[in-house]
C-alpha positions as CSV (number, residue, x, y, z in Angstrom):
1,X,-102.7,-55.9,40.0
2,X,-99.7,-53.1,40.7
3,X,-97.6,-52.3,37.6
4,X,-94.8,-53.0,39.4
5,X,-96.2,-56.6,40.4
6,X,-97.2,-57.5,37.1
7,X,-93.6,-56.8,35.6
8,X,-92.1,-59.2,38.5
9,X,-94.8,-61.9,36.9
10,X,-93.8,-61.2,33.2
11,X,-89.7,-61.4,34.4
12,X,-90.0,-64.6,36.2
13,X,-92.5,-66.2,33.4
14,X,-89.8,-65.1,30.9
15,X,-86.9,-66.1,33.2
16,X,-85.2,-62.6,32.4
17,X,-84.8,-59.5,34.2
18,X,-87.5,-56.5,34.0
19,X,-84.4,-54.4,32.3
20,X,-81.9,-56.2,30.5
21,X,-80.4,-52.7,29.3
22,X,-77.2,-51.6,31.7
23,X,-78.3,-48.7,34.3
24,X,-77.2,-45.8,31.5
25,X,-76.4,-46.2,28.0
26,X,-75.1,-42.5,27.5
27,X,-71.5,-44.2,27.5
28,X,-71.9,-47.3,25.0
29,X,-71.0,-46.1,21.6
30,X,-73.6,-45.8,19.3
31,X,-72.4,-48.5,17.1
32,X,-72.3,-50.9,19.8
33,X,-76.2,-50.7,19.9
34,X,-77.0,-53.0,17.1
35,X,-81.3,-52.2,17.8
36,X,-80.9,-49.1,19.2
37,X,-83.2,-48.7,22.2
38,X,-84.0,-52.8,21.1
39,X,-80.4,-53.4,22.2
40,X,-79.5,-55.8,25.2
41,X,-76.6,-56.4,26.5
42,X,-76.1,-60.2,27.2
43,X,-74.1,-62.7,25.4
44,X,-75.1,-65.8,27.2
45,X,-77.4,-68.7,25.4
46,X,-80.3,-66.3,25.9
47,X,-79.1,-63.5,23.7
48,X,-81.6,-64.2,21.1
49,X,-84.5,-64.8,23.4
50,X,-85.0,-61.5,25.0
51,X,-87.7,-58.9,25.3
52,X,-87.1,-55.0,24.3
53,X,-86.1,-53.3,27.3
54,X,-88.8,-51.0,26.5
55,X,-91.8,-52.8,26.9
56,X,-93.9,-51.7,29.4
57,X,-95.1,-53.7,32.6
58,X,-98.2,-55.5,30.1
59,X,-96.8,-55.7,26.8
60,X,-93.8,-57.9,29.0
61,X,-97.1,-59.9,29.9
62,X,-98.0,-60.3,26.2
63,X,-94.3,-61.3,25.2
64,X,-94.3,-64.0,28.1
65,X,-97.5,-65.3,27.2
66,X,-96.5,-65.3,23.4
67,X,-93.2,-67.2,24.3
68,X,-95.3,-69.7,26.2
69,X,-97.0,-70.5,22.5
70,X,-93.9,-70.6,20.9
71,X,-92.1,-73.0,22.8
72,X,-94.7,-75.5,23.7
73,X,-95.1,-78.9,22.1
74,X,-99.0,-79.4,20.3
75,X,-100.2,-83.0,20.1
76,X,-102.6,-84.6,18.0
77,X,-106.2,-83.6,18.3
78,X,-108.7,-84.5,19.8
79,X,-107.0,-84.2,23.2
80,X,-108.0,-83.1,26.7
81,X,-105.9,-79.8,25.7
82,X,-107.9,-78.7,23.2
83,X,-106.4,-75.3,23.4
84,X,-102.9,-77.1,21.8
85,X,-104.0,-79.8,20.3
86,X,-104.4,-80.2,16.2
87,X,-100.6,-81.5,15.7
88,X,-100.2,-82.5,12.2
89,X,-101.5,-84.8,10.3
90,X,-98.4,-84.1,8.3
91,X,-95.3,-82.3,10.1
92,X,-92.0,-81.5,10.8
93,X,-91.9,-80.4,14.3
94,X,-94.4,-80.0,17.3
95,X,-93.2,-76.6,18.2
96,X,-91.8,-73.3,16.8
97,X,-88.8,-73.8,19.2
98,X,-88.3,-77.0,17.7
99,X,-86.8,-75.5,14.3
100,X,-85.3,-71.9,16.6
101,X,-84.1,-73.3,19.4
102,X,-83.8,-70.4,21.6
103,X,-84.9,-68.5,18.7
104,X,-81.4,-68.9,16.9
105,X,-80.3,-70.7,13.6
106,X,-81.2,-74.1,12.8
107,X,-79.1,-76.7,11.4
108,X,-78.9,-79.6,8.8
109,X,-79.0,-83.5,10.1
110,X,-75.2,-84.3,10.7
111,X,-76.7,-88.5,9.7
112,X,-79.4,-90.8,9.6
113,X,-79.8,-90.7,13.2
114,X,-79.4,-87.2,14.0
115,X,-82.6,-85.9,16.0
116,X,-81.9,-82.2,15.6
117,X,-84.6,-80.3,13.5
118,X,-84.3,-76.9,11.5
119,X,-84.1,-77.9,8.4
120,X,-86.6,-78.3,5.9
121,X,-87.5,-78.8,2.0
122,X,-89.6,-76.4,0.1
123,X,-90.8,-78.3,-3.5
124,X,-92.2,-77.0,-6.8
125,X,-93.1,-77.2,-10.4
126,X,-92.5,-75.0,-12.9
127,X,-94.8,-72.2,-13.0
128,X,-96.4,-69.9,-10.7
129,X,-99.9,-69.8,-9.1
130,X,-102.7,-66.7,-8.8
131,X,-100.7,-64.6,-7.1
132,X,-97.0,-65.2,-8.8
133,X,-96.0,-68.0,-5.6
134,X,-94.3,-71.3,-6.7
135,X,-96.8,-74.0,-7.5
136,X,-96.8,-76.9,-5.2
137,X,-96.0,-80.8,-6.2
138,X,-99.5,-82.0,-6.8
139,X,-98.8,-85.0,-4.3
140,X,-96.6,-83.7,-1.8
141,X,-97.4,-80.1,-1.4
142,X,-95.2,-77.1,-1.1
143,X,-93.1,-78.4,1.5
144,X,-91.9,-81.9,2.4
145,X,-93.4,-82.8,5.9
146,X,-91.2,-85.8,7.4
147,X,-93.1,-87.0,10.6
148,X,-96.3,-87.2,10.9
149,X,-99.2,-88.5,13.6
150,X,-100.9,-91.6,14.2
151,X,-102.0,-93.1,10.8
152,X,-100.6,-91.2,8.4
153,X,-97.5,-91.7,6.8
154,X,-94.7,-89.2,7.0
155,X,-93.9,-88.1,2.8
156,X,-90.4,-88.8,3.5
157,X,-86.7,-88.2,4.5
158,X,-84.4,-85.8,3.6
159,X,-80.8,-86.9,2.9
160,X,-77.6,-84.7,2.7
161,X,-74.5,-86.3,0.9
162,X,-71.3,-83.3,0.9
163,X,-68.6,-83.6,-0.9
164,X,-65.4,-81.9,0.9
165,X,-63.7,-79.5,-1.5
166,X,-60.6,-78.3,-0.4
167,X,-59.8,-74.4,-1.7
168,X,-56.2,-72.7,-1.9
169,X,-55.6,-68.8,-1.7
170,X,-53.3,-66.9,-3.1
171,X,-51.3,-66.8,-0.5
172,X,-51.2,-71.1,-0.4
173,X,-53.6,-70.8,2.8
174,X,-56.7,-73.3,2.9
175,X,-59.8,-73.8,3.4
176,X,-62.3,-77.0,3.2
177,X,-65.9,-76.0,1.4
178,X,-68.6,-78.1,2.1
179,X,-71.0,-78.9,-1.1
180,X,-73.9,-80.4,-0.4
181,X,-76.5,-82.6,-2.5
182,X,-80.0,-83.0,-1.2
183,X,-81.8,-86.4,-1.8
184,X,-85.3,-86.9,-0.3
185,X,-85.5,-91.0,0.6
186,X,-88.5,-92.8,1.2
187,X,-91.4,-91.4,-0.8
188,X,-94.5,-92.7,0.6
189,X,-97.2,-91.1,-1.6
190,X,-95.3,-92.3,-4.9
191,X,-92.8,-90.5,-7.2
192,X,-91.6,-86.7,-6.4
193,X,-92.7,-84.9,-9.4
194,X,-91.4,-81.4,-8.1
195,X,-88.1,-81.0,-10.2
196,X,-87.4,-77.6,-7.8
197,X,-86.7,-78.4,-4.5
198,X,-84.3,-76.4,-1.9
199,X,-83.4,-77.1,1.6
200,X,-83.5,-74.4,4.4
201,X,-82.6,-74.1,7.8
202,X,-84.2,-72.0,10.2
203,X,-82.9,-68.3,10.4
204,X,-82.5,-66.8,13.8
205,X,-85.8,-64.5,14.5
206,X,-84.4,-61.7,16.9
207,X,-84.8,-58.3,15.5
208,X,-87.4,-59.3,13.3
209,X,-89.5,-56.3,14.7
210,X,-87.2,-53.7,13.9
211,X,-86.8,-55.2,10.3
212,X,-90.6,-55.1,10.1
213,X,-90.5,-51.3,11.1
214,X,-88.2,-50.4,8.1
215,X,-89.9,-48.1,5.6
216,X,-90.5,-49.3,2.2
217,X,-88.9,-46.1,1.4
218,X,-85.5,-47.0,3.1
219,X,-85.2,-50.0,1.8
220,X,-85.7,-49.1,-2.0
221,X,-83.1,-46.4,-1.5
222,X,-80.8,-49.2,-1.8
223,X,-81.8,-50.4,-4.9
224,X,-80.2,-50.8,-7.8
225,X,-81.6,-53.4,-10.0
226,X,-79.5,-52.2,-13.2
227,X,-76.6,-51.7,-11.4
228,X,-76.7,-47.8,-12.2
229,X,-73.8,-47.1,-10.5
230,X,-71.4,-50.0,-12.3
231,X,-70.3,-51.7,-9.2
232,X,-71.6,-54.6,-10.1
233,X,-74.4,-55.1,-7.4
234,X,-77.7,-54.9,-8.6
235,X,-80.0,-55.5,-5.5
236,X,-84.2,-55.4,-5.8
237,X,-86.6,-56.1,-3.7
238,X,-88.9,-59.1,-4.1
239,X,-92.8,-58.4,-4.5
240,X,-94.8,-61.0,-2.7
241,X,-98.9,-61.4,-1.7
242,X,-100.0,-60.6,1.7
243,X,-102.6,-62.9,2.6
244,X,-104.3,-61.0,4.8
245,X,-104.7,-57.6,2.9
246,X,-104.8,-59.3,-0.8
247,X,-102.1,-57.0,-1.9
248,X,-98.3,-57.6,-3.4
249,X,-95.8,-55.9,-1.2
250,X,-92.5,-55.6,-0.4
251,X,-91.2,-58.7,1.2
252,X,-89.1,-58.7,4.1
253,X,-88.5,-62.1,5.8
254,X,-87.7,-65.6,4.4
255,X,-84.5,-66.7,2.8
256,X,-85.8,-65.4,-0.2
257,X,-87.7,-62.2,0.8
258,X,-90.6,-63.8,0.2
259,X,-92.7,-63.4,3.2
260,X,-94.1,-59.6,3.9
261,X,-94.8,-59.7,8.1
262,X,-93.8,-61.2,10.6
263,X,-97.9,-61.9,11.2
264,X,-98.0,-64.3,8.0
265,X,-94.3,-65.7,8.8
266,X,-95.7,-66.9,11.9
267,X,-98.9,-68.6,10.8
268,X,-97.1,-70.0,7.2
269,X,-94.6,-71.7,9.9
270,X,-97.5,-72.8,11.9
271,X,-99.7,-74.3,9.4
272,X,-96.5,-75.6,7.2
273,X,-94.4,-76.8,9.7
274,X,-96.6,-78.1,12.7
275,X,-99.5,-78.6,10.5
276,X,-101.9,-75.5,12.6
277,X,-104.5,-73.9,10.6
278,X,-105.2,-70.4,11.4
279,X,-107.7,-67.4,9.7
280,X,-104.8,-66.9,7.4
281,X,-104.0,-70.4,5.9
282,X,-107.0,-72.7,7.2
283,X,-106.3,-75.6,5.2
284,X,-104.2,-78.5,6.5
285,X,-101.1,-79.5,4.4
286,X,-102.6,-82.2,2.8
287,X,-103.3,-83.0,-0.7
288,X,-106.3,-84.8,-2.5
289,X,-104.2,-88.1,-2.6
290,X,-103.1,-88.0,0.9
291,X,-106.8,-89.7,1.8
292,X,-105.6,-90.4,5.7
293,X,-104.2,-87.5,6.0
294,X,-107.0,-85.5,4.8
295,X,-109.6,-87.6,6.6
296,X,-107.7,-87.0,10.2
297,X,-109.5,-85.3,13.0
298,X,-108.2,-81.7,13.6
299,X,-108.5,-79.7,16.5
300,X,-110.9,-76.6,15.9
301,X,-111.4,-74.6,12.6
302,X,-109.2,-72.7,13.0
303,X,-106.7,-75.0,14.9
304,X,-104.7,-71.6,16.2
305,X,-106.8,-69.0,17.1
306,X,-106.4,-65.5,16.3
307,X,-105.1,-64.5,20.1
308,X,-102.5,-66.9,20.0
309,X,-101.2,-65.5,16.8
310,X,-101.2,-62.3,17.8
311,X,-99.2,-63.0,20.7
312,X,-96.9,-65.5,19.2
313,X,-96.0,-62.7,16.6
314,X,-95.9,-59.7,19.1
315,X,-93.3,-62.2,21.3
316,X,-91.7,-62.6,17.7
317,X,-92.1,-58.8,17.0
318,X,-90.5,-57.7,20.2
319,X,-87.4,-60.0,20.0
320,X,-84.3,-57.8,20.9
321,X,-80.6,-57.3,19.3
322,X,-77.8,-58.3,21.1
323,X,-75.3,-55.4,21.6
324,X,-72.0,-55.3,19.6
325,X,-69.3,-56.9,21.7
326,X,-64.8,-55.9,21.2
327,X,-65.5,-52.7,20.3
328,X,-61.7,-51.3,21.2
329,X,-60.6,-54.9,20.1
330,X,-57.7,-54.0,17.6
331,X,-58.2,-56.6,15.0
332,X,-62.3,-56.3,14.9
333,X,-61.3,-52.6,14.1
334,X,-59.0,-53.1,11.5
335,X,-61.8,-55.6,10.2
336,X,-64.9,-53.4,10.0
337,X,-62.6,-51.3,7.6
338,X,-61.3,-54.1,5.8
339,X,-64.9,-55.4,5.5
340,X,-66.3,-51.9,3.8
341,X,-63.3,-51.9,1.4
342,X,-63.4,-55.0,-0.3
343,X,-67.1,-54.3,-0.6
344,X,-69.1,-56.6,1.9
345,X,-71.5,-53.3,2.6
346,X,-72.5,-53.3,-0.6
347,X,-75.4,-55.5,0.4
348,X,-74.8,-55.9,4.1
349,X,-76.0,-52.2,4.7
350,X,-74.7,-51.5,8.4
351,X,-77.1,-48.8,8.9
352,X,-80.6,-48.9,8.5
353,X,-83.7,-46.5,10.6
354,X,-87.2,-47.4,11.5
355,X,-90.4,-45.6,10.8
356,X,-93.5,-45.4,12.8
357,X,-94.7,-48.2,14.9
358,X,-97.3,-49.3,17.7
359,X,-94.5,-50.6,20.0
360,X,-92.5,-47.5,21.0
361,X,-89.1,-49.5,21.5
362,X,-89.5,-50.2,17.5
363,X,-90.0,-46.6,16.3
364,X,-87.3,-44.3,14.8
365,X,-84.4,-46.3,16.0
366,X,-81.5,-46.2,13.9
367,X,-80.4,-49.8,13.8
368,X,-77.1,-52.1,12.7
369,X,-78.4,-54.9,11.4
370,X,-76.4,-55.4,8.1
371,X,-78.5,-56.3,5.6
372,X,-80.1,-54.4,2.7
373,X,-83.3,-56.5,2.8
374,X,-82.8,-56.7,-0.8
375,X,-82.2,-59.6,-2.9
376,X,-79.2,-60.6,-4.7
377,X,-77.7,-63.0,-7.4
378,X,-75.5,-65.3,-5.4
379,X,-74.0,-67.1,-8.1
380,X,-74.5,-70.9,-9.7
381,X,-72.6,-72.0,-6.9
382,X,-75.7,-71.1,-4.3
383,X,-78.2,-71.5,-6.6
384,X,-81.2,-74.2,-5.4
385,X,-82.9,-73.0,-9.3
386,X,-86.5,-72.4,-7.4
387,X,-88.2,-69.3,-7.9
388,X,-90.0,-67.3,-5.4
389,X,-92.4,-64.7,-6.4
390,X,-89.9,-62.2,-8.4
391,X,-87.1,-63.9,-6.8
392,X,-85.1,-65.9,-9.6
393,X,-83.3,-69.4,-8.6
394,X,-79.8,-68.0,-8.0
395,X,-81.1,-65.0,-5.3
396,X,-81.1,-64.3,-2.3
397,X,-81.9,-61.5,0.3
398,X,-79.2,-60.4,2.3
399,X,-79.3,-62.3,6.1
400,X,-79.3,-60.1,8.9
401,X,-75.5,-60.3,10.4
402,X,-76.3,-58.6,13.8
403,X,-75.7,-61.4,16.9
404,X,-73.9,-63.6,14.4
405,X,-70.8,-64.0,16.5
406,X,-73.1,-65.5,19.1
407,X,-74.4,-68.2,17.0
408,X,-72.5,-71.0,18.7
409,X,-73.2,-70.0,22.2
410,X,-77.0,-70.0,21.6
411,X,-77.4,-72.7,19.0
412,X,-74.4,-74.6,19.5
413,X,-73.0,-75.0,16.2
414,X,-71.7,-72.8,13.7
415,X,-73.5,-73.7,10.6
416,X,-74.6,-71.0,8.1
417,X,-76.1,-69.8,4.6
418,X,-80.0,-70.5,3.6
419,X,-78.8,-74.3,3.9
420,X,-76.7,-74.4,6.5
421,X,-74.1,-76.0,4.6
422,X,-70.9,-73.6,5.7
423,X,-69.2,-74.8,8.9
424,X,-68.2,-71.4,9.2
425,X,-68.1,-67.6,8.6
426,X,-64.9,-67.9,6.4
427,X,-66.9,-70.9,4.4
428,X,-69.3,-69.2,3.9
429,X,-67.7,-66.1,2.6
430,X,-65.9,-68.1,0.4
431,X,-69.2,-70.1,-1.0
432,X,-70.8,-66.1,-2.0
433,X,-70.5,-66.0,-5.9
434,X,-72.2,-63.9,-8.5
435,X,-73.0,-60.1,-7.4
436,X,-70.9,-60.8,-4.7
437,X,-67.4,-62.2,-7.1
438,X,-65.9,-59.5,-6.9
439,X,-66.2,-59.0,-3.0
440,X,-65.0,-62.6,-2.4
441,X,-62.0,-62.1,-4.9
442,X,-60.6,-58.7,-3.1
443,X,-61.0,-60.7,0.5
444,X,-59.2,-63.9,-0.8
445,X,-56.3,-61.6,-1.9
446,X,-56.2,-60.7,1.9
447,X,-53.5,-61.8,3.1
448,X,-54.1,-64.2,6.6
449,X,-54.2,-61.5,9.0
450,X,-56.2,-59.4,7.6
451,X,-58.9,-61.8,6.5
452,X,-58.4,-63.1,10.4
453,X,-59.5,-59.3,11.3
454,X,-62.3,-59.4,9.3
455,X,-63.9,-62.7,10.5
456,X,-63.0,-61.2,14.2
457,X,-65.0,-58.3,13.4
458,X,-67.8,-60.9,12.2
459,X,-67.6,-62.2,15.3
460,X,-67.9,-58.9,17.4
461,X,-71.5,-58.5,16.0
């Protein structure tokens, strides 16, 4: 098949141009280019969902057959589509999408009767297994799974009760904070004996190549973990296992840093969330006492083969950045300064550049994503007290800020932090504590336009 032909195919599989990069970049200002040569320009409800620019006429056919995986529903095994089939026992969604729809940011359950998923509960027990990772609830596992198939009983429900606190500025302007309490209902395999438990929502993924291509080396220049320099932010990296070398690494992804490539975030997801066994985790999320659940008939050993995960994480892998948007806007000017001075790049790095990589659109780009990849104390406040590896209860790595202005137009709601529980960007400002006190403080002294000029140069990302 001509190149040219085969690029047509991958475009109209991925419903996307072949080039989604204007005809010449020489005149968009460098910080406008958020991935650098991973930058698209498109701020419709498919920002978050589109290939490099760079990828050549077969790796778009990889990246459209790996979005294929990624989006489509598995069902319980044994099934005529054996090539999808192996749903469950235990779940929380049927498809990647399900959690990052169109790869954005998930969201809690506004009720009861809320069928929006993106949300999820990770459980432990004090102490840590072999390799330093939380130990699991001996009934209900690492994670709670709350649908399940045919059979088998779902482990339970997770409940969110807020209480609306209403905080006052200096200046007598408010804002409401939203402060959540998690409650899982229903138990079906007995009493919870995990007393660490924390809700998550799904991040968005795009970029997540380019964050991958960061050189240990770049990211440890950042930190600081006894706050040398007496400003007060102490950032370190979280040390994790990669399953599929046997080594402890730098991690990169997960609220927590906790997850080293984007390979194992993909197959953890799939055999966690979906309940899909791979060669990296090949045992179903069931425990001794779950008897029907461990006794249910999966679909293949392993469930997702090792072609499908490579292409669901080179589709993850070669995700790109939206472009930064107002950049002659006045007040998203006067907010990028504003947000250096009162400190907010302290761990939201702006700058970051990749190494070496396979794909060439990932290599040596100097990129804007805003985050250190570093973990931080965040305060009581955002504390869910679980440990993660090195990670203590009250950190956090630093989320990615690049396309976070277009959060509502691709997700449709405006929900953020590891729990989702701020309605907003000025929430969750307001909700960071510990290393980041004294950076709140100097923004609440802001007075109302200027903090306005900040969260509009949020927005511009």
């Amino acid at each position: 098949m001509q190149l040219w032909l085969l690029a047509l195919l991958a475009a109209c599989t991925t419903g996307q141009p072949a080039d989604t990069s204007p005809p010449s970049t020489t005149t968009i200002p460098v910080e406008a280019r958020s991935g650098g040569d991973a930058t698209v320009f498109d701020t419709s409800s498919s920002a978050f969902g589109l290939a490099l620019p760079t990828l050549s006429p077969l790796e778009r056919r990889a990246f459209a057959v790996g979005n294929n995986f990624f989006n489509d529903n598995w069902v319980t095994a044994p099934a005529s589509t054996d090539g999808r089939d192996g749903l469950g026992p235990l779940f929380n969604a049927q498809s990647c999408s399900s959690c990052h729809f169109r790869d954005g940011r998930g969201r809690p359950p506004e009720d009861d009767q809320d069928p929006e998923r993106g949300m999820l509960v990770r459980l432990s027990v004090p102490g840590v297994g072999p390799h330093g990772e939380p130990r699991p609830d001996p009934v209900y596992g690492g994670q709670l799974q709350d649908r399940a198939i045919n059979g088998v009983l779902p482990e339970g429900m997770i409940r969110v009760l807020a209480e609306l606190v209403t905080y006052t500025y200096p200046d007598g302007a408010t804002a409401t904070l939203s402060d959540p309490t998690h409650i899982i209902a229903d138990p079906a395999y007995g009493p919870v004996a995990a007393s660490m438990f924390s809700a998550r929502v799904a991040p968005p993924i795009h970029g997540g190549g380019l964050l991958e291509a960061v050189p240990d080396a770049e990211i440890l220049s950042a930190a600081d973990p006894d706050d040398a320099d007496g400003d007060g932010v102490s950032g370190r990296p979280n040390r994790v296992w990669e399953v599929a070398t046997g080594d402890t690494v730098i991690g990169r992804f997960g609220w927590k840093a906790n997850v080293p490539t984007l390979e194992q975030q993909v197959a953890a997801a799939f055999e966690g969330d979906i309940g899909i066994t791979s060669s990296l985790f090949t045992e179903q999320p069931c425990t001794p006492t779950q008897r029907a659940c461990v006794e249910a008939p999966t679909g293949g050993d392993p469930e997702l083969d090792d072609h499908k995960l490579e292409r669901v994480t080179f589709y993850s892998s070669t995700l790109a950045v939206p472009a930064r948007r107002d950049i002659d806007d006045t007040a998203a000017q006067e907010g990028e300064t504003l947000f250096a001075t009162v400190g907010c790049t302290a761990c939201h790095r702006d700058t970051l550049r990749t190494g070496e990589s396979e794909i060439s659109g990932l290599a040596l780009q100097l990129i804007h994503p805003y985050t250190d990849l570093l973990l931080h104390d965040m305060g009581e406040g955002l504390a869910d007290g679980r440990p993660e590896f090195e990670a203590s209860g009250s950190e956090w790595r630093t989320p990615p800020l690049w396309g976070i202005g277009l959060t509502d137009v691709v997700s449709g709601h405006t929900r953020f932090l590891h729990d989702g529980r701020a309605h907003d960007l000025e929430e969750a400002i307001l909700w960071h504590g510990g290393e980041a006190e004294g950076t709140r403080s100097r923004f609440e002294a802001l007075t109302a336009e200027q903090r306005a000029a900040l969260l509009a140069f949020l927005e511009s990302l």
